[in-house]
N, C-alpha and C positions, 0 to 999 in steps of 0.2 A: 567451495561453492562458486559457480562461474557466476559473474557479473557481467550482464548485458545492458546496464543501464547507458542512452546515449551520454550524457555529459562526462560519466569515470570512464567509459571508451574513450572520447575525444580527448579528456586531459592526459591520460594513459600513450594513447598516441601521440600527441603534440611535445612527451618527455622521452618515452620511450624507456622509462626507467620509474620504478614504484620508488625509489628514496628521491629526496629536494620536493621540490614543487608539489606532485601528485602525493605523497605522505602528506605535507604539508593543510594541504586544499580536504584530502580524502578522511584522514585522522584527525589533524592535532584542530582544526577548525569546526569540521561535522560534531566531534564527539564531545568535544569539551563546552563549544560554545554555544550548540543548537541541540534539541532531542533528535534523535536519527532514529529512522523506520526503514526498515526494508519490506520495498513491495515485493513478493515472492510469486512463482508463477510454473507450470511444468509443460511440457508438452504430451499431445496425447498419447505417443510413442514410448518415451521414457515420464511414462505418470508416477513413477516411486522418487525419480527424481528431482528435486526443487532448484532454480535457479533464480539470482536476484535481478528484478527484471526494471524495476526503480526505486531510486531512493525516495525520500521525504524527510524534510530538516528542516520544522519551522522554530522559530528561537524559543531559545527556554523557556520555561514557565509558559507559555502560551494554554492561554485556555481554550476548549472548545464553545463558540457558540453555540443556543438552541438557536434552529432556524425561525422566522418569525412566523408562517403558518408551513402547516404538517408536509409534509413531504410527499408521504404515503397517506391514502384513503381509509378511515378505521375499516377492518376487515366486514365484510356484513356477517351474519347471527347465522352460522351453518346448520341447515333444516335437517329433522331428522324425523324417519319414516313417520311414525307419529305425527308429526306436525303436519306434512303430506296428506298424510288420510284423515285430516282435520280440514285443511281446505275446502274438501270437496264437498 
C-alpha cells in the first residue's frame, strides 16, 4: 500500500533507505510505544484502490474524550405525510 503521509515521506527522504533511522522512528517506536492508525484515502480515478494518506499515534492507553457540549445538532423528528395533512 503507497504511503503518502508527509512526515514518512520526509524521514524516508532525509535516509533514503527504510533500515537504521526510518525502521527505527516508523516501527520499533510507532508500534510498540504509541496506538498507530492509518488514515486511508482513494482517489476518484483509482476508487478500488486505497492509499495511506496519514498516520495517527497518540500514546498508549489514551483514552478518548466526550466533548463537553454536542458537536452535532439532535436531528429534528422527520415529518411524515400524515403529519403534513395534520397541519393544515
Amino acid at each position: 500500500m503507497m504511503v503518502i503521509d508527509w512526515e514518512a515521506q520526509e524521514l524516508f527522504r532525509k535516509y533514503r533507505v527504510v533500515e537504521g533511522p526510518v525502521k527505527q522512528k516508523l516501527f520499533n517506536e510507532l508500534v510498540f510505544k504509541r496506538d498507530l492508525y492509518f488514515i486511508v484515502g482513494n482517489t476518484w480515478k483509482y476508487h478500488k484502490s486505497f492509499m495511506i494518506i496519514g498516520l495517527f499515534y497518540p500514546p498508549k492507553g489514551t483514552v478518548p474524550v466526550k466533548p463537553p457540549v454536542p458537536i452535532f445538532k439532535d436531528k429534528p423528528k422527520q415529518k411524515t405525510l400524515f403529519d403534513i395533512i395534520q397541519q393544515k
